[in-house]
N, C-alpha and C positions, 0 to 999 in steps of 0.2 A: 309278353314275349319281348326281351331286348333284340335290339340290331344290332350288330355289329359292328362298329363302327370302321368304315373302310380307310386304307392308307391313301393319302394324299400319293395324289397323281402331279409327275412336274413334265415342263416343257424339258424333252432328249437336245443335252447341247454335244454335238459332235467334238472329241478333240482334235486339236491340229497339229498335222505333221513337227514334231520336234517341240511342241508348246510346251512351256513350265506350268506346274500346277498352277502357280501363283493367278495366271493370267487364266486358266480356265474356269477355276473359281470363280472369280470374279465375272465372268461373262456367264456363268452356269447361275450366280445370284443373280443377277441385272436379270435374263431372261426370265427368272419364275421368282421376283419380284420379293427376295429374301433380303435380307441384313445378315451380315457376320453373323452376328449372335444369334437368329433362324434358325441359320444351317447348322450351325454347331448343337442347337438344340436338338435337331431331326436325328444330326448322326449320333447324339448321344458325347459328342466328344468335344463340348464346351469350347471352350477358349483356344484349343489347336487347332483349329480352323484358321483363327485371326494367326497364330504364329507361322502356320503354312506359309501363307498368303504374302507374308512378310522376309517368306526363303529362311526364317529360321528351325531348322530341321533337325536341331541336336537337342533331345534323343531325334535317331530317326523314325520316323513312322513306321509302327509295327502293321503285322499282315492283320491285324486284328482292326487296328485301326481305319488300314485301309478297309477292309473289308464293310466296317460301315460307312464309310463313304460308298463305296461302290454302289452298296444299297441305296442310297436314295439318290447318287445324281447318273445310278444305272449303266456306269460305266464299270467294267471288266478290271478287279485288281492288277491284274497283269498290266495293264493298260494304264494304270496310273502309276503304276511304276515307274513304269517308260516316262512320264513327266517329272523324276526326280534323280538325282545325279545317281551317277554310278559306284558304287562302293569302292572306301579308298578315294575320292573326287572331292575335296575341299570346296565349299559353295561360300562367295563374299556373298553378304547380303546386302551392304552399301558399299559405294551408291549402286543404282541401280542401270544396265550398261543395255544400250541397245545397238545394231547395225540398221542404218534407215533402208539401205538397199535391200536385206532381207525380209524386211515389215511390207515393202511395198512388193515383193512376191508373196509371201504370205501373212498376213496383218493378225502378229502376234507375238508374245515375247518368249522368245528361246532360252529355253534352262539353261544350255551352255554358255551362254555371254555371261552366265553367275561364276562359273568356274573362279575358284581362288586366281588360278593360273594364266587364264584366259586374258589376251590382250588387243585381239585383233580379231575378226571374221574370219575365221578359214577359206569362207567360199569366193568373199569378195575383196579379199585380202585388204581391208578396211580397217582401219583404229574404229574399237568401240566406241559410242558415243558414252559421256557420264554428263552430260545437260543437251538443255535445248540449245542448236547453234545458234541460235536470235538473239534471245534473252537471256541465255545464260541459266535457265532454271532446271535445277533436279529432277531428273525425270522421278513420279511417285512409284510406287509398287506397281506391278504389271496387273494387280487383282482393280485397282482404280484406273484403270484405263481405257475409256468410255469411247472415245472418237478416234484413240490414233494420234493425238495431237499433245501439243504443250499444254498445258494447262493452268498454265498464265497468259502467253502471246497466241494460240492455238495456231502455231505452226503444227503441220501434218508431220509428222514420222518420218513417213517415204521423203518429203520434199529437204530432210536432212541428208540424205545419201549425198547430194549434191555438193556439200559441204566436209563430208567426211575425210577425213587424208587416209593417203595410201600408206599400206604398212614396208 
């Protein structure tokens, strides 16, 4: 008599209010201890994992696509929708822009500050940041973003607000 062999079970990573895919990936890998190329195996959908992750989304992600993600990191197509611009919504994919103010309310990188158009925080009427205020370094993809911090000088995110100018 064969078993059947059961489907891997992964640690449920909750998404965050307003988070880009890019960054939930990346926290959804780190938690159940995948690589890029893992996940892409699981879902079946190879190497767009890695171009997600990276905000390159043309083509857009079809329902179909989504839907095997859904499947294995358990989250609601509908729901990962909402992590990805709005149709008609130009997304820059470099560099990569953050508000430190918003990070240290919620510790996570916002699809909006990808907007082609996008130049400032609406909520804290802040210039996006495009490096770290220190050092001066590009911030990497929001899927490699481990602690919140620089990752050359490991200043914090939040402790950039500080630094930010007014729009």
């Amino acid at each position: 008599m064969e078993i059947p062999a059961e489907e891997p079970r992964f640690f449920q990573v909750e998404p965050l209010e307003g988070e880009s895919l890019s960054h939930f990936l990346g926290r959804f890998r780190r938690e159940n201890y995948l690589t890029v190329t893992q996940l892409g195996k699981l879902t079946g959908l190879g190497a767009v994992i890695s171009r997600w992750e990276k905000f390159y989304l043309n083509p857009f992600p079809t329902q179909q696509e989504l839907g095997a993600l859904a499947a294995v990191v358990e989250v609601k197509v509908e729901r990962l929708i909402e992590m990805l611009q709005p149709l008609g919504v130009t997304m820059k994919p470099r560099p990569i822009l953050l508000c430190g103010a918003c990070y240290a309310e919620v510790p996570c990188h916002r699809f909006e500050w990808q907007f082609k158009e996008k130049m400032k925080c609406d909520r804290h009427q802040l210039r996006l940041l495009t490096k770290c205020t220190n050092c001066e370094t590009s911030f990497p993809i929001p899927a490699d973003w481990v602690q919140g911090e620089c990752p050359h000088c490991f200043l914090p995110f939040a402790t950039m607000a500080k630094r930010q100018k007014s729009y």
